[in-house]
N, C-alpha and C positions, 0 to 999 in steps of 0.2 A: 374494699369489697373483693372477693374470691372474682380473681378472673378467667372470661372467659375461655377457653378453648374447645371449635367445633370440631366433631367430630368429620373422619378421614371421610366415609361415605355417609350420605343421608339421602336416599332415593325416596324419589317422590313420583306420585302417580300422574300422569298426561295433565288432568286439569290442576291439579296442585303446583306443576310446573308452569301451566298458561298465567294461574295467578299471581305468582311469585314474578314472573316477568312482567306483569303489568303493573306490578305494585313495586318494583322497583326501579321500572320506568318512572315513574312518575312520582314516587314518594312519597304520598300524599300524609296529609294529617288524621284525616278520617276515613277507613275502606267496609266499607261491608262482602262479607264474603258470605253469598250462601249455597250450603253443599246441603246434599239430603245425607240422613244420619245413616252413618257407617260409612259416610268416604274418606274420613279422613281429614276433620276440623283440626282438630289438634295439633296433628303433625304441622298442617300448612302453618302455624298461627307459629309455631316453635320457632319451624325454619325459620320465617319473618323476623321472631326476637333475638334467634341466633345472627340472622345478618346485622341486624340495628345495631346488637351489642359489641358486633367486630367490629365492625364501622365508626362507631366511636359515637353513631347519633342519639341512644339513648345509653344509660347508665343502670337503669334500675327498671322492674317489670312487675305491674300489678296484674294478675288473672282474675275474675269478677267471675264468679258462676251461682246456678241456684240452688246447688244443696251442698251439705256438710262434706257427702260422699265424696262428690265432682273433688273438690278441694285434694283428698289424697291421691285419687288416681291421675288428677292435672299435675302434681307435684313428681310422682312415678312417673311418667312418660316423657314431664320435661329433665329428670334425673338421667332419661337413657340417651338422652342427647344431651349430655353436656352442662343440663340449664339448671342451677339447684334454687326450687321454690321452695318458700315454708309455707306450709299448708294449716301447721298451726298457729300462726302469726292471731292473737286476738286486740281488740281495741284497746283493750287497757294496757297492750305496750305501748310503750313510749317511740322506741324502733325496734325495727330489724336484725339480724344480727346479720354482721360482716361478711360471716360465712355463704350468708345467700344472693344471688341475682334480684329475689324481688320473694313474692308474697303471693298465695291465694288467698279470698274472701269473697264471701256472697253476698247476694246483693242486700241482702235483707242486714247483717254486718255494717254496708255503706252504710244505708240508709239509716243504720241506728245514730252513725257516731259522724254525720259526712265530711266537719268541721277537720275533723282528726284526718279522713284519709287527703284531703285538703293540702295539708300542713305538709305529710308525704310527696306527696305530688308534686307539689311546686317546690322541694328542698333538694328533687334531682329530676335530671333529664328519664323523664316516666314514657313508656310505652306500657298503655293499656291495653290489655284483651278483654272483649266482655263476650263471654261462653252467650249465648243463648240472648242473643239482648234484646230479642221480644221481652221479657222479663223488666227489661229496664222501663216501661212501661205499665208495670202491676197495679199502681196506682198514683195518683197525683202526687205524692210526699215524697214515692221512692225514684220518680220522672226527677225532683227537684232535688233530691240528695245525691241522685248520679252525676247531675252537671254542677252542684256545686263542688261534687270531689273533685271532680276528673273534667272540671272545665278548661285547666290550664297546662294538661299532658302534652308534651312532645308528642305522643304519637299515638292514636285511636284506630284498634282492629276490634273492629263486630265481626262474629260470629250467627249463623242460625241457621238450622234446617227447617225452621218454620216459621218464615219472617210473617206471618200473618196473626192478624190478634182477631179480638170478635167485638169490640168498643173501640171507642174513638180518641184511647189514649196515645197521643205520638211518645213515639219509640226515641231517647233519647240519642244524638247525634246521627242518626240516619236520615238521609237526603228524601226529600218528599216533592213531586212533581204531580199539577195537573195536567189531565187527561181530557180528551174530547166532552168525556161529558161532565166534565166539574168538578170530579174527585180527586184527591191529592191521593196517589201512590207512594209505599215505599221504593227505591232504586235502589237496588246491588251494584257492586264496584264489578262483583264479579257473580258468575250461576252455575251452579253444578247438581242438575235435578236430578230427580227418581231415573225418570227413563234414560238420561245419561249414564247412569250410575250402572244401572241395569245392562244398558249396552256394552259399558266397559268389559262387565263383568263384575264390580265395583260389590254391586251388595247381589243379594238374592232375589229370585220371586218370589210372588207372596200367593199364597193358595188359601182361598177365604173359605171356610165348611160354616153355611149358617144354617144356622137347626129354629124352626119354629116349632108348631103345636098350640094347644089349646090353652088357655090360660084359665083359672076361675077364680073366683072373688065372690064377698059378701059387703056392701055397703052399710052405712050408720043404718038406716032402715029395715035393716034384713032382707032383703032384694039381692038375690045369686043372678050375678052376670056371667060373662064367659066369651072369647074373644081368641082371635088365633092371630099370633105373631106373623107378619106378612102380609095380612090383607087391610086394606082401606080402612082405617080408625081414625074415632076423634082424638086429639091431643091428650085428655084425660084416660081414654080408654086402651092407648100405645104405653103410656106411662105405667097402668097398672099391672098390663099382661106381662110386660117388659119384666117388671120387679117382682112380680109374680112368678115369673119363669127361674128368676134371677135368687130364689129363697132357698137357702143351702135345705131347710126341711123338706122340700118339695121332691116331686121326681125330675124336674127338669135337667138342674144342676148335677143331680150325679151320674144323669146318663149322658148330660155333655162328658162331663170331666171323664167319665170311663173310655169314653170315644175319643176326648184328647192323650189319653195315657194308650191306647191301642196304639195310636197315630204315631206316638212319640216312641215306643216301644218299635213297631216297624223303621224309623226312624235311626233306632240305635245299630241296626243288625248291618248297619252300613257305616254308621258317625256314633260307635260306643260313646265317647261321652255326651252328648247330643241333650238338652235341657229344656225345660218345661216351665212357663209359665202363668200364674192365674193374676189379672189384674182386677183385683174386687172395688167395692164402695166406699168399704167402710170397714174399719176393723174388726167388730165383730163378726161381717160375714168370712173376711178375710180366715179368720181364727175358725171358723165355722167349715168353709171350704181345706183347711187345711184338716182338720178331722177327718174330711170323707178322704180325702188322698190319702191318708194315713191306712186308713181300713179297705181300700182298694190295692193299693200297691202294697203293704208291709211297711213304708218305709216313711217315716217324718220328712215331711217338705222343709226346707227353711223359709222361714217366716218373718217377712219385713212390712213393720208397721210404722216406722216414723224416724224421720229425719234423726237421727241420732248416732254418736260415734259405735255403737255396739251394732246397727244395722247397717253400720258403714264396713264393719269386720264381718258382719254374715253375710253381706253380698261379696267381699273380694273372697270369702272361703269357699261358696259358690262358684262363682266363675270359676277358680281355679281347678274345681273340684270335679267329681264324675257323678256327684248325686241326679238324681230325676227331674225331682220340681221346688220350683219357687214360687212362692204366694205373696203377692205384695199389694200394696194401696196405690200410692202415688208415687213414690221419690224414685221407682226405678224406673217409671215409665219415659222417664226424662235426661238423655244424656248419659245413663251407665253404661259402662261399655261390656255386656257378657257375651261376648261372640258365640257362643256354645248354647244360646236359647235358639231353638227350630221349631218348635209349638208353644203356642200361644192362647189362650181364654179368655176372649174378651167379659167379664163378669162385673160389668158396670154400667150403670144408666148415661154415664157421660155420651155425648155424641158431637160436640161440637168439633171440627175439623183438626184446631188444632191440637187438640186432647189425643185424636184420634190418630192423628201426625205421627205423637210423640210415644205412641202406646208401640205402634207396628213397627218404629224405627228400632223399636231394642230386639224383633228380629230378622232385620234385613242383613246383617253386614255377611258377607260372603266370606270364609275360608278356604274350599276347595270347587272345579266346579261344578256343577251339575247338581249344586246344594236350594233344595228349597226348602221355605220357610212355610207352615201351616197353620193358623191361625181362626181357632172358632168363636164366632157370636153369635148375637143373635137376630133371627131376621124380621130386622125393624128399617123400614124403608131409608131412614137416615144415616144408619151404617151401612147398609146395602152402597146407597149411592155415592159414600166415601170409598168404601172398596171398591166399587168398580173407577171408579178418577182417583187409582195411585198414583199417575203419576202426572196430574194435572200440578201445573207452577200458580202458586199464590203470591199474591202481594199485601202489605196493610194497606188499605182503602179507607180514606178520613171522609166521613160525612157521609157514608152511604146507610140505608135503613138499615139494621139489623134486628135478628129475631132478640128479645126480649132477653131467652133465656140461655143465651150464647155469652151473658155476662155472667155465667158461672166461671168459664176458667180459671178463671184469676183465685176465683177463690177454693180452687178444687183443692192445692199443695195446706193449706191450711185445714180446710172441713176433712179432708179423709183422712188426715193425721191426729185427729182429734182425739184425747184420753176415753172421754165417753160419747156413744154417738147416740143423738138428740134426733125423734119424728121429726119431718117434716110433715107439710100442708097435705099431702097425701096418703100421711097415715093414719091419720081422723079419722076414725069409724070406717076402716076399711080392713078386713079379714084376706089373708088369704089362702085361698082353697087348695090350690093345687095348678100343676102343671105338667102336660106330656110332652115327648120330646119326640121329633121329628125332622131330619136331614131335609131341608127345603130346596138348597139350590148350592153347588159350588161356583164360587167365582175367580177366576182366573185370567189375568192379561185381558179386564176389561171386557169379558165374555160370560155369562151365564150358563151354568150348565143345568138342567131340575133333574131334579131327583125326586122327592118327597118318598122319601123310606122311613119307615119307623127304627128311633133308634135300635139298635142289638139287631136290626134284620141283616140278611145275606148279601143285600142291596149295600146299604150303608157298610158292609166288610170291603165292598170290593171296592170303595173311595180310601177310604183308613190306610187299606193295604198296598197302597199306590208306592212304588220303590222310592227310598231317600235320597236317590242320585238322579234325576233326569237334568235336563238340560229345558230353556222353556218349549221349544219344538218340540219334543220328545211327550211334556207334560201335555201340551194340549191336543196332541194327536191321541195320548190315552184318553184323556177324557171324554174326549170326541166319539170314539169304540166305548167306554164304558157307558154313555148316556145310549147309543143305539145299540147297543146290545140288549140294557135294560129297558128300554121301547117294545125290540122284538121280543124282549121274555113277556113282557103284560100283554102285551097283544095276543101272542098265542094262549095264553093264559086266562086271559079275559078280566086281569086283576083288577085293571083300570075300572071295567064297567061294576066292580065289587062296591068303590068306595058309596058311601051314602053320600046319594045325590044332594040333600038339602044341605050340611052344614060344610061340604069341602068345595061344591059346583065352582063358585069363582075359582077359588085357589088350584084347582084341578083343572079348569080352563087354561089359566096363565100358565101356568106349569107346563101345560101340551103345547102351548103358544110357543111359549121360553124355545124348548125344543125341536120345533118346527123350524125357528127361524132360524136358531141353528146351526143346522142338518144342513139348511137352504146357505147360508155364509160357510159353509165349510163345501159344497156344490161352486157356489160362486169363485172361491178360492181358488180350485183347480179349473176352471173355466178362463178364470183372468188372471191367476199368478199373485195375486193382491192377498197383503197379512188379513188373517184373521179378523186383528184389529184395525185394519183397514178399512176393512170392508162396515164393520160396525160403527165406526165413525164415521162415512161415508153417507151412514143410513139415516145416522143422527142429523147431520146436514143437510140430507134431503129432507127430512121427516118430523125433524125438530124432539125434543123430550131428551127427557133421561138414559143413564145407559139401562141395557137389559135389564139388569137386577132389579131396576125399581120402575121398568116401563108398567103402564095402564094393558088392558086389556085392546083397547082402541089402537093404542101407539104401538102395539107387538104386528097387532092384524097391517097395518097402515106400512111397519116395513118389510113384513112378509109380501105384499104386493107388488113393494119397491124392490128387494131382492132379487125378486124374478126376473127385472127388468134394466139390470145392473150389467153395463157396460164394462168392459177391460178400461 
């Protein structure tokens, strides 16, 4: 076997350092390390294998990740320190060649053949990596083909920024402990969240622009409904506005995407190469949305529809690259590494946490500072209330209820990669009409701002047009003047009193609410010295509910009250 030699320096960032000392404190056979995505998985997971292989305790190294892609860029990064992975190792070898430290493969690879990587495992002293090992959990078969490969490894390093799933499948070799009230948790060896990350400086802030508007439709019976993103609906009636909004023929979509490519455009005059992009459903819309980017900017997006080695070559020409936009399904929402995306379009019905984890992670990672990341979807109460809890810490939870339809993840890397994409339950006799678009609310460091400007207005420029370099102080003081500026213009104006009472009243309520309260938390701030988001979680704990973005009408009034009355 090609032996080792580490390299002279390998710097590592404060918590990559905390880990590494406690993991060779102690040794252990199994660690879980969870970092939020962009701090620096990889590196940590290297250094570890570079130490084992000095050391003498293991001989040979399997990395386990979920897509094709991961495979070549884990092979490059373990290449620049020292470590040479074969990334194209397949089951129908026999072994390895000489020349390498060990081997990438995905999970779904194990789980074809697990007998085979078995046989590997126990014929050297193995240290595994499992990239992402929520995954090792996808389903029953691939839970049972992880531990029968890699039951008898020297030495197990999990990985994941999103140790949380949305079923009740346990996550292969990870420690599970109950809790007060009965549930078994996942446990990390070690935790490196968002808002750590954030404090380092580690990755970026994320600036949420959700744009609602009207939705319309025609059901089997020919009955025209109609329904506005944001407000109070039933499950059926969020579903269709949602996808309604979400129809590349519609107006909805290409007055987002014109307002992401402004955003991304102001964006470059600071970070030339600076990158774009759209996470779709489903391939056709994907191919559909990359049409309109074509005929708005001049310029073809690249276009990643499916796990395969040809989109594993147009994403690394990408990153490398100074092009604009990328339009993809699934496989880059997970673990690709493009540090050069800074806008984002959320363009998919998925909403479940960890989907939603794994979408915003590909543009947090930081490069220089005072770099944010801006990210549009749509405002539907359950992304709203993931965007405002970025950086709330999750755990896997065994045996607690879950929503019904939170058992899509699993099958998302499969259904959007699909050759041809097949109705669902919700296409039955259902038309869709159209859709306008309208700037609802930006969300920031757990804070609401409203707006409701119609998209192309002068309103929505002067969000778009917010500089690529602030710092988060810096961001939310602007925002702060650009929401009371836009106050005192309706006001003198009388815009406000324009809109038609019957069909906006609630949404126009909340919106002035949103506002109101705060004016009053940015009041209270300099009164007690207390963050922003202090003081908003402060409110929440007196007050109970949701954050901003997805507060009731009742719940906005109730910490407006409590505001007033907010102690240093």
């Amino acid at each position: 076997m090609r032996a080792y030699a580490a390299p002279d320096t390998q710097a590592l960032r404060g918590w990559q350092r905390r880990a590494l000392v406690k993991y060779l404190g102690a040794k252990p056979r199994d660690f879980l390390a969870v970092a939020t995505p962009g701090a620096g998985k990889t590196a940590f997971a290297l250094r570890i294998a570079g130490e084992l292989l000095a050391d003498g305790t293991v001989d040979r190294i399997t990395v386990v990740v979920p897509t094709e892609h991961l495979k070549v860029q884990w092979a490059a990064a373990a290449a620049r320190v020292g470590i040479s992975l074969d990334p194209r190792f397949s089951n129908s070898a026999a072994q390895h060649s000489s020349e390498f430290h060990g081997v990438v493969v995905t999970y779904a690879q194990v789980a074809s053949h697990p007998s085979r990587h078995r046989v590997r495992t126990e014929n050297y002293r193995t240290l595994v990596v499992f990239d992402e090992i929520h995954h090792g959990g996808d389903a029953k078969s691939w839970g049972e083909a992880i531990r029968e490969a890699f039951d008898d490894a020297t030495r197990r390093l999990a990985l994941t920024g999103t140790p949380f799933r949305s079923d009740d499948s346990p996550i292969p070799f990870v420690r599970y402990e109950h809790g007060p009230d009965g549930f078994a948790r996942s446990q990390a060896d070690h935790t490196y969240g968002y808002s750590d990350a954030l404090a380092d400086g580690v990755v970026r802030p994320v600036v949420f622009l959700a744009y609602s508007g009207e939705s319309r439709w025609r059901d089997s019976a020919g009955e025209e409904h109609s329904a506005r993103l944001g407000e109070p609906l039933s499950a059926e009636q969020t579903a269709r506005a949602w996808r309604t909004a979400l129809n590349p023929a519609g107006e909805w979509m290409p007055a987002v995407i014109a307002a992401a490519d402004r955003r991304l455009e102001q964006k470059r005059r600071h970070v030339p190469d600076a990158g774009g992009m759209i996470i779709a459903s489903d391939q056709t819309a994907a191919r559909a949305y990359a049409e309109l980017l074509t005929r708005l900017t001049g310029e073809a997006p690249t276009i990643v529809l499916s796990d395969d080695p040809g989109s594993s070559d147009r994403i690394s020409q990408f990153s490398a690259g100074t092009t604009r936009w990328l339009v993809a399904v699934r496989m880059v929402s997970e673990g690709v590494d493009v540090p050069r995306l800074a806008v984002g379009v959320y363009a998919t019905s998925a909403s479940t946490p960890l989907f939603f984890a794994q979408v915003i992670g590909r543009f947090v990672r930081s490069r220089k500072p005072g770099e944010t990341a801006s990210v549009f979807l749509p405002s539907v109460p359950n992304l709203l209330l993931l965007a405002s809890e970025m950086e709330a810490q999750r755990n896997h939870v065994l045996g607690k209820p879950h929503r019904e339809e939170e058992g899509l993840d699993d099958a998302l890397l499969e259904d959007a990669n699909k050759a041809k994409d097949e109705p669902g339950d919700l296409d039955n006799g259902y038309e869709m009409l159209g859709a306008d678009a309208e700037l609802d609310q930006v969300i920031f460091d757990g804070s609401s701002f409203g707006t409701a400007t119609p998209a192309g207005s002068e309103e929505e420029a002067d969000y778009l047009g917010i500089p690529g370099l602030l710092d988060a102080t810096q961001m939310r003081d602007l925002l702060s003047r650009r929401q009371e500026e836009q106050l005192t213009k309706r006001t003198a104006s009388g815009a406000a009193a324009a809109e038609p009472a019957l069909t906006r009243a609630t949404h126009g309520q909340i919106r002035e609410l949103r506002r109101e309260l705060n004016a009053l938390v940015s009041i209270a701030h300099h009164r007690t010295g207390k963050p922003h988001g202090w003081i908003h979680n402060e409110l929440r704990r007196l007050c109970g509910g949701p954050p901003v973005a997805a507060a009731t009408t009742d719940q906005l009034k109730e910490r407006i009250e409590a505001v007033r009355t907010l102690k240093a």
